[in-house]
Backbone atoms as SQL, in Angstrom:
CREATE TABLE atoms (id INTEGER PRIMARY KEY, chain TEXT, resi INTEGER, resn TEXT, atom TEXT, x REAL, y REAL, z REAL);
INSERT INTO atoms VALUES
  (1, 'A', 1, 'UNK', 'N', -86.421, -45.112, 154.280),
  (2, 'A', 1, 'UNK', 'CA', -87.053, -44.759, 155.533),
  (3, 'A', 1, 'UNK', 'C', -86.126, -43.801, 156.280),
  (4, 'A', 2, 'UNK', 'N', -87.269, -42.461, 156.870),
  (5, 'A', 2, 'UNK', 'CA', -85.639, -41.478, 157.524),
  (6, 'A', 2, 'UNK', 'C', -85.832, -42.080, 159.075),
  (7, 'A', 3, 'UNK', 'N', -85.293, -41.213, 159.974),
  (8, 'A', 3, 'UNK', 'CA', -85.155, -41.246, 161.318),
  (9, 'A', 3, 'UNK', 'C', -86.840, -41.432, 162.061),
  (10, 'A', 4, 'UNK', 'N', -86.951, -39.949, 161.498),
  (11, 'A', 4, 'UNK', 'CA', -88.579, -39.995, 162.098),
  (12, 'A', 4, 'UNK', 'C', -90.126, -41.076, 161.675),
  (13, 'A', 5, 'UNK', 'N', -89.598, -41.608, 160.928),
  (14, 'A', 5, 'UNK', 'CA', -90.058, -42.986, 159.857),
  (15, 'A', 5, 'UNK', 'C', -89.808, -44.158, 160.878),
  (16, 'A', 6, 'UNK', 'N', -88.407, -44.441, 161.633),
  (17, 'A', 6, 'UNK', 'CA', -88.185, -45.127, 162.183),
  (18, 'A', 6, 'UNK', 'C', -88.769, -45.189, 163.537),
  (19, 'A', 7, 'UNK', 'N', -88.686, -44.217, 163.967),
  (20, 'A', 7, 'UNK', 'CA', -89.129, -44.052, 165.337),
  (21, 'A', 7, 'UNK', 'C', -90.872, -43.612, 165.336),
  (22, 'A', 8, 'UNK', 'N', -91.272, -43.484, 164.236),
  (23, 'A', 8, 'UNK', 'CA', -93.357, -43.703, 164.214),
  (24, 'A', 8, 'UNK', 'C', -93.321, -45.080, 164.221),
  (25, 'A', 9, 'UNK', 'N', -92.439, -45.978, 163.666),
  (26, 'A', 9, 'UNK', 'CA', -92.698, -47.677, 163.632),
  (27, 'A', 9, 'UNK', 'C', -92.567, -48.586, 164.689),
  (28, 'A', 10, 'UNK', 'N', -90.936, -47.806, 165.321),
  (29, 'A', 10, 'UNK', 'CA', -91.101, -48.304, 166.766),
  (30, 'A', 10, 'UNK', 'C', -92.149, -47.754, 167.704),
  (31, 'A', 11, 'UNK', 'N', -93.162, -46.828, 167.952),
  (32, 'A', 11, 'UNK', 'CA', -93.715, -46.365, 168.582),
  (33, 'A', 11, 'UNK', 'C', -94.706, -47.516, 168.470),
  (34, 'A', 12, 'UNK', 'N', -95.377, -47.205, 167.162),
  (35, 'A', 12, 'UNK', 'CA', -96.594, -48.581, 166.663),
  (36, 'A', 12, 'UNK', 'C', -96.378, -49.690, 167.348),
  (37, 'A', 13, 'UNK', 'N', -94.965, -50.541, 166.625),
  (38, 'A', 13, 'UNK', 'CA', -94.858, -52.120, 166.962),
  (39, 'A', 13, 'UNK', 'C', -95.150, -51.834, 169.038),
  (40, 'A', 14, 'UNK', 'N', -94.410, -50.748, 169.854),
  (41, 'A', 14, 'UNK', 'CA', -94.728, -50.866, 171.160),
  (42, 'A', 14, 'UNK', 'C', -96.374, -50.532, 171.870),
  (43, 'A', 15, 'UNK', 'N', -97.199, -49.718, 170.965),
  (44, 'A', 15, 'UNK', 'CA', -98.407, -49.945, 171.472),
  (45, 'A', 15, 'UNK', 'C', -99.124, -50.809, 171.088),
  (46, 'A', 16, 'UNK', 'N', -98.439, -52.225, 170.052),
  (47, 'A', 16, 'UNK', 'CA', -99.436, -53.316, 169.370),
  (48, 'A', 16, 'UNK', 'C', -99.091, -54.250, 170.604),
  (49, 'A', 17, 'UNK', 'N', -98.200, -53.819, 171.125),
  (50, 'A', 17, 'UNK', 'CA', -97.688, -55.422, 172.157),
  (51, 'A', 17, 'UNK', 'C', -98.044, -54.661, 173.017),
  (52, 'A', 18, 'UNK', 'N', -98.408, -53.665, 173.519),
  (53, 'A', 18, 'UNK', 'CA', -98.627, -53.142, 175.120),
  (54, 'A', 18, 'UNK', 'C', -100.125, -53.530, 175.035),
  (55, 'A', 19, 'UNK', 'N', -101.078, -53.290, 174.132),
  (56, 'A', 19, 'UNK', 'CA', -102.406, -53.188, 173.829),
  (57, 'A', 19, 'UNK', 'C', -102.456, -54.774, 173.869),
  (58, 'A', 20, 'UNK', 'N', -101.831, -55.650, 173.226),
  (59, 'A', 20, 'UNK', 'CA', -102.242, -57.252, 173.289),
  (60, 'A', 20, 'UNK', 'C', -101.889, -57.483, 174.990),
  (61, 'A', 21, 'UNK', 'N', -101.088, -57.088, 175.507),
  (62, 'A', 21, 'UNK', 'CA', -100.529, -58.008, 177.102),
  (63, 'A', 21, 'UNK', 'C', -101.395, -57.877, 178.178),
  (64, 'A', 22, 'UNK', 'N', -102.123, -56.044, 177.691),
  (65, 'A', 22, 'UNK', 'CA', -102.897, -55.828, 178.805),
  (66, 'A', 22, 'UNK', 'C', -104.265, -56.449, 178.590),
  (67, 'A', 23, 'UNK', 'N', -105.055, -57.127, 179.947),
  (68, 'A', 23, 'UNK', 'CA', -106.080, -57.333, 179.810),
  (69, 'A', 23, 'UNK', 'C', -107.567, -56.290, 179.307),
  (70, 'A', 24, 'UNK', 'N', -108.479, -57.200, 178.435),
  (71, 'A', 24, 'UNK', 'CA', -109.160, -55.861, 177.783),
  (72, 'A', 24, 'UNK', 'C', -110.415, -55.632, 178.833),
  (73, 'A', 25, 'UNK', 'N', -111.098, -54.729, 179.329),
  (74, 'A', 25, 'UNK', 'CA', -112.656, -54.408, 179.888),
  (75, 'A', 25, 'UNK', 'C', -112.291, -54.355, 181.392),
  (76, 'A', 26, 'UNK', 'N', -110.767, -53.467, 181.701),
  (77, 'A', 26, 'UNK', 'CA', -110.232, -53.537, 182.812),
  (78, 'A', 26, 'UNK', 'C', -110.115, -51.970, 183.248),
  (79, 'A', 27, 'UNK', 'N', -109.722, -51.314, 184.127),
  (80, 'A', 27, 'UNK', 'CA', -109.435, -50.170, 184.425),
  (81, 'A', 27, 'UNK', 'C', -108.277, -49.818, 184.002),
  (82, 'A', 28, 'UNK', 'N', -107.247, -50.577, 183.652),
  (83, 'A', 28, 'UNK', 'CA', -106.006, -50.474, 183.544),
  (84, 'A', 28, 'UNK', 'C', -105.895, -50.209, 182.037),
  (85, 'A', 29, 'UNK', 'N', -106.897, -51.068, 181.132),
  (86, 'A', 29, 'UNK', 'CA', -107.354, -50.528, 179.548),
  (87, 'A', 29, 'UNK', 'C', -107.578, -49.450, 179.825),
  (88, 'A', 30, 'UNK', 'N', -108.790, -49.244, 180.337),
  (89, 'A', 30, 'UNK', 'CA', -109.504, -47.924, 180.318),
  (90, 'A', 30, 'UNK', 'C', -108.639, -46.619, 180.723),
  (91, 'A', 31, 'UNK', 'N', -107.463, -46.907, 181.403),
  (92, 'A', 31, 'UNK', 'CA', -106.439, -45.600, 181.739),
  (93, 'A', 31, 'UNK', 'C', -105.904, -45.714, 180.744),
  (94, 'A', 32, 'UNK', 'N', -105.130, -46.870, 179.748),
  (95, 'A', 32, 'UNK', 'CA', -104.223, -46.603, 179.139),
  (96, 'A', 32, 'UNK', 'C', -105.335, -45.599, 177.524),
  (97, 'A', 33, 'UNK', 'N', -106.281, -46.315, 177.732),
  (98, 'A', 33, 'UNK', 'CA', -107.185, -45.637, 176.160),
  (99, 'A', 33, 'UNK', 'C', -107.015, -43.878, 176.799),
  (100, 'A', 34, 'UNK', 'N', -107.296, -43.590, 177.478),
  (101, 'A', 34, 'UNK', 'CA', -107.315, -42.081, 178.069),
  (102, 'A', 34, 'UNK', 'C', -105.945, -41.432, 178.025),
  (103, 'A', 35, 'UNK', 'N', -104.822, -42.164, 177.082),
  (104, 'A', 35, 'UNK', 'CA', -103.484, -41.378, 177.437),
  (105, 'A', 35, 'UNK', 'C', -103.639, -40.554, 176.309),
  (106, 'A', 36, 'UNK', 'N', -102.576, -39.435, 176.079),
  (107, 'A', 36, 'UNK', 'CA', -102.774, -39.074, 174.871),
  (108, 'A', 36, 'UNK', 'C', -101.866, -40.037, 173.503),
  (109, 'A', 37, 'UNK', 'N', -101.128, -40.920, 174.065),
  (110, 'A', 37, 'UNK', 'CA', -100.429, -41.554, 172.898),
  (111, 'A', 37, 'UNK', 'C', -99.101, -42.350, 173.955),
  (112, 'A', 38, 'UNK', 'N', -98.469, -43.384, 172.788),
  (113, 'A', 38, 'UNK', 'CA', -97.468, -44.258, 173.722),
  (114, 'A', 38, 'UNK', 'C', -96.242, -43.724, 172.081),
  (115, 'A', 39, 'UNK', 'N', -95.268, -43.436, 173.375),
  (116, 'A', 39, 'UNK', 'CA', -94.104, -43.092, 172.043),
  (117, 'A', 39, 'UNK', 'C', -92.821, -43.469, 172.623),
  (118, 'A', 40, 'UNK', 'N', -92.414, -44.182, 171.486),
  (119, 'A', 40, 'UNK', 'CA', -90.830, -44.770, 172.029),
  (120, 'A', 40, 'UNK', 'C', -89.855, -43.814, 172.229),
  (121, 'A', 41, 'UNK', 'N', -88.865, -44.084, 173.457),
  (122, 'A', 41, 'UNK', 'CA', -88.286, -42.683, 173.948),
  (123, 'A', 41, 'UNK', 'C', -86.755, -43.384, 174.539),
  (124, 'A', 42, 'UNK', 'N', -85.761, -43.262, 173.675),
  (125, 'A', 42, 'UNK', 'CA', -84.403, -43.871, 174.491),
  (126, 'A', 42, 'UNK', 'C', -83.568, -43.096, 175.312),
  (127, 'A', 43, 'UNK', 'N', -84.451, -41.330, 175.839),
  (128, 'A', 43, 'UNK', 'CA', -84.023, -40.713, 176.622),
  (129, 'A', 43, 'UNK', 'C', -84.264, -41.023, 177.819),
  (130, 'A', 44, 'UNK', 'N', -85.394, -41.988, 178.243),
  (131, 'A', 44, 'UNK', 'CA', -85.180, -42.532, 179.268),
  (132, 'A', 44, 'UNK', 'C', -84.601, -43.484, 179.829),
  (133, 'A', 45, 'UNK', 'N', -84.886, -43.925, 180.930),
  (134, 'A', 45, 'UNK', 'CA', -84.589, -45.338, 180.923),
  (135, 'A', 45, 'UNK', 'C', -84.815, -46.336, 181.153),
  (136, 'A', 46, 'UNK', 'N', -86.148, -46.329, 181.509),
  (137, 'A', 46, 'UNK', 'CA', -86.881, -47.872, 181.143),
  (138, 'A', 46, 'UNK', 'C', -88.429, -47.393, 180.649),
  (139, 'A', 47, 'UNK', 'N', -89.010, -46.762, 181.571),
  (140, 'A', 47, 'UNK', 'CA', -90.686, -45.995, 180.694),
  (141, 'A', 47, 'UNK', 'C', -90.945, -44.905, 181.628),
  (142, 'A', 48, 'UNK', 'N', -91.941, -44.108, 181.312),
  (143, 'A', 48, 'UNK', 'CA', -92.095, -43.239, 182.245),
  (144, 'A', 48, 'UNK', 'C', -93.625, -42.242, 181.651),
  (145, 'A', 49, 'UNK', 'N', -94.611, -41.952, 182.930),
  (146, 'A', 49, 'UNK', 'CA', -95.710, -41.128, 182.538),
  (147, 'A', 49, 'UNK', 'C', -95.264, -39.883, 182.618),
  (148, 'A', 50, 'UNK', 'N', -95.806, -39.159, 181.490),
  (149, 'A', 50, 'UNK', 'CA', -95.685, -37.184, 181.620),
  (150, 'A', 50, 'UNK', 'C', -96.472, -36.726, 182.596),
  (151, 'A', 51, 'UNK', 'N', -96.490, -35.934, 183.843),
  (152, 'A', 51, 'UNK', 'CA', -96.980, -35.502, 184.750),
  (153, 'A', 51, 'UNK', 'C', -97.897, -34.138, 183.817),
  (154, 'A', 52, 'UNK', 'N', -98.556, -34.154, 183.175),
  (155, 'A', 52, 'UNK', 'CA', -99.300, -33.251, 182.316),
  (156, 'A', 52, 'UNK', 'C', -100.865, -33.487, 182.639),
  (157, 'A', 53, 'UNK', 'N', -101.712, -32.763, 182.249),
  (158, 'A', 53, 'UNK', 'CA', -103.793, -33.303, 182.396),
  (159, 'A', 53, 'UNK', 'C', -103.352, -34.127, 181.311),
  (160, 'A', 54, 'UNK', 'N', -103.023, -34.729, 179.511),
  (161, 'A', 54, 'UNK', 'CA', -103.415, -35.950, 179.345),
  (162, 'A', 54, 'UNK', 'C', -101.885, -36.052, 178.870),
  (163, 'A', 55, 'UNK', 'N', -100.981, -37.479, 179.902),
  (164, 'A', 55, 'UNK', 'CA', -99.822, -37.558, 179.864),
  (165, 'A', 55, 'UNK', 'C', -99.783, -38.742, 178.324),
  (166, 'A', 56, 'UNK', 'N', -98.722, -39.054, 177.846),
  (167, 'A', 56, 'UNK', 'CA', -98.412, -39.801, 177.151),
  (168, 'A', 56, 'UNK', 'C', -97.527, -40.935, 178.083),
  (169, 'A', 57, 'UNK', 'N', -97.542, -42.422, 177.585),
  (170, 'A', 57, 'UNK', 'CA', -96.677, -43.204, 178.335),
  (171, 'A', 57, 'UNK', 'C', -95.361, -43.282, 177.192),
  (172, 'A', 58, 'UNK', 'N', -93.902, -43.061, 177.735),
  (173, 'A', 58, 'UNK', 'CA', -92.907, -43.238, 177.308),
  (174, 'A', 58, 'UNK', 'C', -92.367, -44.263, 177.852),
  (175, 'A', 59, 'UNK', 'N', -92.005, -45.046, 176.571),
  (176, 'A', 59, 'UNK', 'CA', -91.237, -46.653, 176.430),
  (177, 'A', 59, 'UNK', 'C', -90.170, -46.498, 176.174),
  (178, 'A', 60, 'UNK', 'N', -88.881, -47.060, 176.525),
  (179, 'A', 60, 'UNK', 'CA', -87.697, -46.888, 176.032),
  (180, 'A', 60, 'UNK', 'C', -87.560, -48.255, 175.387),
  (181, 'A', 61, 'UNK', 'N', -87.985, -48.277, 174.367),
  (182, 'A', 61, 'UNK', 'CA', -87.416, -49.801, 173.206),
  (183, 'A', 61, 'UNK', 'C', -86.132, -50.298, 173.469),
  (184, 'A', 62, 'UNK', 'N', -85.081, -49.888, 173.660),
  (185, 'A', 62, 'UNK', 'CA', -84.049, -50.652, 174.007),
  (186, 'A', 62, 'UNK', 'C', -84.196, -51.417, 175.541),
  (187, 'A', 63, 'UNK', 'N', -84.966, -51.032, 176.454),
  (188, 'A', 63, 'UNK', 'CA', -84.848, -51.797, 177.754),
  (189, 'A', 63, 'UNK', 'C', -85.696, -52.952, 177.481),
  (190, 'A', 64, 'UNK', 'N', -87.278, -52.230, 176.617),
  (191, 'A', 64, 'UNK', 'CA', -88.006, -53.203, 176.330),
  (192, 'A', 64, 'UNK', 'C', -87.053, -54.798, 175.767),
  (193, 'A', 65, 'UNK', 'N', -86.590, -54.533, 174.837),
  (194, 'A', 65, 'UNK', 'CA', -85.838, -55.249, 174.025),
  (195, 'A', 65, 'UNK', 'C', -84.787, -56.042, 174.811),
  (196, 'A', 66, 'UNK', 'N', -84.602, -56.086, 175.759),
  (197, 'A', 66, 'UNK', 'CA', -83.331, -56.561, 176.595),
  (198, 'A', 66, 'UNK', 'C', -84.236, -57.163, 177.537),
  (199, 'A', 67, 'UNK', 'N', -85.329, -56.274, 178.492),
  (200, 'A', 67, 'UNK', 'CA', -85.786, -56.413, 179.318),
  (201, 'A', 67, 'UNK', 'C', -87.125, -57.378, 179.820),
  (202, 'A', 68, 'UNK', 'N', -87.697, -57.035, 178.694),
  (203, 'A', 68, 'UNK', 'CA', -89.145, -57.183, 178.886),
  (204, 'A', 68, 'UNK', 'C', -89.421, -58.245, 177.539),
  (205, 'A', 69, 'UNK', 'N', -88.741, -59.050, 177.316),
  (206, 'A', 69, 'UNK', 'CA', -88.777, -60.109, 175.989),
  (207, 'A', 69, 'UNK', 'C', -90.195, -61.264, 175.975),
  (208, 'A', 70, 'UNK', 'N', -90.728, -61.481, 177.180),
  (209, 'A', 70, 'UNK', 'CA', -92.090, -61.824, 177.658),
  (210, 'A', 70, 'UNK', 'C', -93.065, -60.786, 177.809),
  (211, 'A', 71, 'UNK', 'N', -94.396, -61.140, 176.846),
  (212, 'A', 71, 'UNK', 'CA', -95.220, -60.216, 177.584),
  (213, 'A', 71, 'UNK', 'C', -95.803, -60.038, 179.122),
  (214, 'A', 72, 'UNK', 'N', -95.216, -60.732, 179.639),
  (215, 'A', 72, 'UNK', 'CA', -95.276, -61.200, 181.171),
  (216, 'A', 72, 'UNK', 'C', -94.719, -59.710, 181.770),
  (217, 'A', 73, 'UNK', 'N', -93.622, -59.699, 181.235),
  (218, 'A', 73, 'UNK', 'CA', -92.500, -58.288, 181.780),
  (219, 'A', 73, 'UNK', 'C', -92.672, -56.978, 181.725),
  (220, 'A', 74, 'UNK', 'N', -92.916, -56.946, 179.991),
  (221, 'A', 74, 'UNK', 'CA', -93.708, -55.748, 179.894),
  (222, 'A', 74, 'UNK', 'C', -95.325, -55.707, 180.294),
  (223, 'A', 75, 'UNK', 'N', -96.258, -56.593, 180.525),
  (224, 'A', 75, 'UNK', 'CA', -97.434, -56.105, 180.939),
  (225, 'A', 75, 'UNK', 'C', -97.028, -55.090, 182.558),
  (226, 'A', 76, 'UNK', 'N', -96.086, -55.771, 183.361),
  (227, 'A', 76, 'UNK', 'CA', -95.516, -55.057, 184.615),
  (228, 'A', 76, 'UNK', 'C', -95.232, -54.344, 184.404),
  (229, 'A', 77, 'UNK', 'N', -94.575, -53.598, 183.603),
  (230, 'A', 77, 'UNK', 'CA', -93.771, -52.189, 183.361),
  (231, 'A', 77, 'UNK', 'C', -95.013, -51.743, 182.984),
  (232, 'A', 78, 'UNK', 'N', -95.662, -51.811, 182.113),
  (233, 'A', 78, 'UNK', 'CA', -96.837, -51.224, 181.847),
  (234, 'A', 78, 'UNK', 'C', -97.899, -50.572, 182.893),
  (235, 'A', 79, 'UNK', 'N', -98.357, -51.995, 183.542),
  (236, 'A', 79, 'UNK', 'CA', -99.145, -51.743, 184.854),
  (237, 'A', 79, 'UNK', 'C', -98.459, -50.876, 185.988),
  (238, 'A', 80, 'UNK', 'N', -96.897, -51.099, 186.040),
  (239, 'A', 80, 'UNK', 'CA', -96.800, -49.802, 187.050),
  (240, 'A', 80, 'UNK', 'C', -96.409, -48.484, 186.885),
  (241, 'A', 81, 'UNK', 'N', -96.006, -47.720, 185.376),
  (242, 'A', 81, 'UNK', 'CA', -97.028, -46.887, 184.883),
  (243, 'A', 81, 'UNK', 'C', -98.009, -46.073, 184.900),
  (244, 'A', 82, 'UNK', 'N', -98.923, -47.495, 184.784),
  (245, 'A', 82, 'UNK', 'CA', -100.582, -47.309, 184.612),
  (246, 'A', 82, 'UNK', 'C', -100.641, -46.452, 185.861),
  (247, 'A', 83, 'UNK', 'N', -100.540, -47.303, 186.782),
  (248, 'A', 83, 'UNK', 'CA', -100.759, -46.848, 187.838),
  (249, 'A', 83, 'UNK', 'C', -100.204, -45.303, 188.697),
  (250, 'A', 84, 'UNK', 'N', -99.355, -45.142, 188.106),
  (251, 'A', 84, 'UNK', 'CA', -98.885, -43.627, 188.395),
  (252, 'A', 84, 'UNK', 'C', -100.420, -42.822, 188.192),
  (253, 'A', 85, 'UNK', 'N', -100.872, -43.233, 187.104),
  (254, 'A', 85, 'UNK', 'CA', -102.213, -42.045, 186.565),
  (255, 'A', 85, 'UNK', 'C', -103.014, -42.427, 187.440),
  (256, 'A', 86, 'UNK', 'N', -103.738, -43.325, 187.783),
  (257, 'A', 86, 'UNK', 'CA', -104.578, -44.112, 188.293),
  (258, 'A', 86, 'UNK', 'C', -104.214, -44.017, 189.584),
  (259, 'A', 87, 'UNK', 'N', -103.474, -43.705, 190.277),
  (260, 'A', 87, 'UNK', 'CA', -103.511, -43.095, 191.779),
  (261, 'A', 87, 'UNK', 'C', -103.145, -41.762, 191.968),
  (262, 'A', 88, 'UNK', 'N', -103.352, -41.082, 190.783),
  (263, 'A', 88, 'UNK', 'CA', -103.122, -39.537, 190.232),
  (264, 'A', 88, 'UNK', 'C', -101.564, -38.876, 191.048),
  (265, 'A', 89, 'UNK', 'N', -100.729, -39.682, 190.647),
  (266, 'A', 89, 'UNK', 'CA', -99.164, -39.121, 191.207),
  (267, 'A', 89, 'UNK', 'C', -99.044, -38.145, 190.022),
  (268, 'A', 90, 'UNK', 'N', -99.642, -38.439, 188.367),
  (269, 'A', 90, 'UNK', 'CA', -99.085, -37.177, 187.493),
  (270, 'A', 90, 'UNK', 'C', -99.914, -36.316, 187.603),
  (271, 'A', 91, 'UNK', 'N', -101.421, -35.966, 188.148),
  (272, 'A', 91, 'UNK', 'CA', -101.852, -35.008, 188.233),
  (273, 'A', 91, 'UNK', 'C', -102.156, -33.824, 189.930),
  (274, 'A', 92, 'UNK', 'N', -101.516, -34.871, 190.863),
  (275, 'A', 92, 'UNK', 'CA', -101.433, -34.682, 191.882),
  (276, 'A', 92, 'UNK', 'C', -99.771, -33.482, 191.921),
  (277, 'A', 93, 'UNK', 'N', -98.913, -34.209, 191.593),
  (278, 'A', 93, 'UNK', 'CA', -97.827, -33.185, 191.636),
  (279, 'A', 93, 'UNK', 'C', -97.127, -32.853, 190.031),
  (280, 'A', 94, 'UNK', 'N', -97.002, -31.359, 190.554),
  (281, 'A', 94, 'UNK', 'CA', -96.693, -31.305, 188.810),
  (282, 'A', 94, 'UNK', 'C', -95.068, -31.802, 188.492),
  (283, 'A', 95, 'UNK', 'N', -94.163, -31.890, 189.416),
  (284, 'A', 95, 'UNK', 'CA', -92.945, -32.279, 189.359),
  (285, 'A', 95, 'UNK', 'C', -92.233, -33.392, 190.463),
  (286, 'A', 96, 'UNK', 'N', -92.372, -34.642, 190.770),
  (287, 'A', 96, 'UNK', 'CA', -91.897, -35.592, 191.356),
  (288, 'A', 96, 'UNK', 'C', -90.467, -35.749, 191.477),
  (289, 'A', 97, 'UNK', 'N', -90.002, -34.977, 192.987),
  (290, 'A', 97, 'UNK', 'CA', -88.967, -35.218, 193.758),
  (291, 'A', 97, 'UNK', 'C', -88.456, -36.823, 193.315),
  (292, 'A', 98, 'UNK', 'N', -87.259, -36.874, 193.655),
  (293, 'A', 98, 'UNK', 'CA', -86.716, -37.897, 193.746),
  (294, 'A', 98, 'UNK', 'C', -87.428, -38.823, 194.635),
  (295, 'A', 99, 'UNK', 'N', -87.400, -38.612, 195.765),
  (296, 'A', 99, 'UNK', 'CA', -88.022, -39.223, 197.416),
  (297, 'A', 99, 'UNK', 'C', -89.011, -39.338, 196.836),
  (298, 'A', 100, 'UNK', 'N', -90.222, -38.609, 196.382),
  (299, 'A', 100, 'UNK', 'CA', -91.317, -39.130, 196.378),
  (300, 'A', 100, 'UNK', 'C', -91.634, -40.130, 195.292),
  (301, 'A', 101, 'UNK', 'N', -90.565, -40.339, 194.031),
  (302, 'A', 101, 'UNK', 'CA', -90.989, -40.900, 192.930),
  (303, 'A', 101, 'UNK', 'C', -90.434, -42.427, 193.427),
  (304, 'A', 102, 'UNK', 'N', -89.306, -42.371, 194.299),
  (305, 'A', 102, 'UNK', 'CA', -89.256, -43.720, 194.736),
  (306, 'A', 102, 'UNK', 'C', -90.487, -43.969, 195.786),
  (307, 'A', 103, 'UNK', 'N', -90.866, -43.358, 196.682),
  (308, 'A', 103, 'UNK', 'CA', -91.941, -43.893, 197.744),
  (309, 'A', 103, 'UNK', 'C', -92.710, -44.268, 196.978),
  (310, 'A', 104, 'UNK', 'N', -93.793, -43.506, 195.951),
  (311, 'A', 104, 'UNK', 'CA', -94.687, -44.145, 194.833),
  (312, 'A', 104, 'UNK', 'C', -94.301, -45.474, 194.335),
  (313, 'A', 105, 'UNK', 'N', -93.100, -45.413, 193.402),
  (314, 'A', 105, 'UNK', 'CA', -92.627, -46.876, 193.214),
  (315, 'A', 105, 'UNK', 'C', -92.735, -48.410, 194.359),
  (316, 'A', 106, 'UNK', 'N', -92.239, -47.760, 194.799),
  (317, 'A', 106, 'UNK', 'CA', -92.374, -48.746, 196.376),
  (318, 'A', 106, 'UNK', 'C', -93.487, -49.162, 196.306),
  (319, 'A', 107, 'UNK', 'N', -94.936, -48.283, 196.489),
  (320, 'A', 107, 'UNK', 'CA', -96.085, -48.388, 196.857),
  (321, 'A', 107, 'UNK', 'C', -96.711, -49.087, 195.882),
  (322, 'A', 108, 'UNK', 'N', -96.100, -48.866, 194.618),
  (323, 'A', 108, 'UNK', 'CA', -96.966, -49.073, 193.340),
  (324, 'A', 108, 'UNK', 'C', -96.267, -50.582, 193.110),
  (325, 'A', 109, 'UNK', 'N', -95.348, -50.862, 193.222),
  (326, 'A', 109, 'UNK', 'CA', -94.750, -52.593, 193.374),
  (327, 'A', 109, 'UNK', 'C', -95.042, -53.336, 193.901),
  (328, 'A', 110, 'UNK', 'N', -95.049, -52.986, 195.397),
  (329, 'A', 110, 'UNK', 'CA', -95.864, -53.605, 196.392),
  (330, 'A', 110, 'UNK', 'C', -97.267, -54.029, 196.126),
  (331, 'A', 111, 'UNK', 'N', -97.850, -52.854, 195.607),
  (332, 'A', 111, 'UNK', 'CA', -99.446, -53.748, 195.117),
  (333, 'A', 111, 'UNK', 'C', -99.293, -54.850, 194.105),
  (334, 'A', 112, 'UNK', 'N', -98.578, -54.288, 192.861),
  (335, 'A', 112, 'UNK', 'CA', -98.200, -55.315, 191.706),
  (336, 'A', 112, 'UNK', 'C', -97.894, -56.393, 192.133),
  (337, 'A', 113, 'UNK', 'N', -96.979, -56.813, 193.684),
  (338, 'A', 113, 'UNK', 'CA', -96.493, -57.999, 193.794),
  (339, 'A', 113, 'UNK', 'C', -97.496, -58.608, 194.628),
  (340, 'A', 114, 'UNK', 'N', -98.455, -58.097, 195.209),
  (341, 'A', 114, 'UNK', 'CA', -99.471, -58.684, 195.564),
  (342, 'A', 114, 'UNK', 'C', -100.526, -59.340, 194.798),
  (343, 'A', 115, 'UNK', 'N', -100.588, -58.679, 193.536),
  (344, 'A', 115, 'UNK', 'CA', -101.751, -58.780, 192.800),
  (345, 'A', 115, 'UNK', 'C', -100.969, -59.782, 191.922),
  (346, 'A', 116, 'UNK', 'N', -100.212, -59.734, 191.597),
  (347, 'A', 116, 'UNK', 'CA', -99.301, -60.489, 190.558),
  (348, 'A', 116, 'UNK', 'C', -98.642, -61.769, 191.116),
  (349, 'A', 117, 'UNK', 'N', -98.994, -62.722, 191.839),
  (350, 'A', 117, 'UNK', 'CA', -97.890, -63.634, 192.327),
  (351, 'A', 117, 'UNK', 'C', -97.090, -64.400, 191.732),
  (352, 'A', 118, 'UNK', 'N', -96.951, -64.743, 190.812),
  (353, 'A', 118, 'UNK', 'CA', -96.553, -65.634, 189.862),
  (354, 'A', 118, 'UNK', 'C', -95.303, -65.206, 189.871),
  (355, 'A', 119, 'UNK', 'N', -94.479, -66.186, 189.411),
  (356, 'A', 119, 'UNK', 'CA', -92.720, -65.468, 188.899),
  (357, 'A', 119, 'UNK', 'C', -92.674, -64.598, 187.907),
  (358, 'A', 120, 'UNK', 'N', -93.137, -65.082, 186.929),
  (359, 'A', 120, 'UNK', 'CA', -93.317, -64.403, 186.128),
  (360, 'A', 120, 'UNK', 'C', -93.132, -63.137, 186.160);
């Protein structure tokens, strides 16, 4: 198996567990089916949407792997994400300031922790 062998497998195994955590016949499916693809990426550093018309979601497998060991954890990372598209922050600006990518965050947590109460 070469490099690029490795990293099509990690891509797979992360959209088989992102696709099981999220709930199915939801809006949050329905954004993620509309991406162009989920690809594992250890240039980031935890996940991140491409501000592009059809973005891809980037996973960084090593945070996953440390981080997100419940699908509890990663469905959150996922959902706030999702939600970047879904309140159109990647098609609204083509390049996200610092300031504004935290205010979004803020905004986009804040709902999650509303909607989400659980510890979990």
């Amino acid at each position: 198996m070469n490099l690029d062998d490795s990293v099509v497998d990690e891509s797979r195994e992360l959209e088989e567990r992102i696709i099981s955590c999220l709930p199915a016949a939801t809006f949050e499916m329905e954004t993620l089916c509309r991406l162009a693809g989920i690809k594992a990426d250890s240039e980031i550093s935890t996940a991140a949407v491409e501000c592009i018309h059809r973005p891809r979601l980037l996973v960084n497998p090593d945070f996953v792997r440390k981080r997100c060991r419940a699908d509890e954890h990663l469905f959150l990372l996922v959902m706030h994400e999702l939600y970047h598209i879904i309140l159109a922050h990647t098609t609204l600006y083509p390049r996200l300031s610092v300031a504004q990518n935290i205010a979004f965050d803020a905004i986009i947590n804040a709902g999650l922790s509303r909607q989400f109460q659980e510890p979990e």
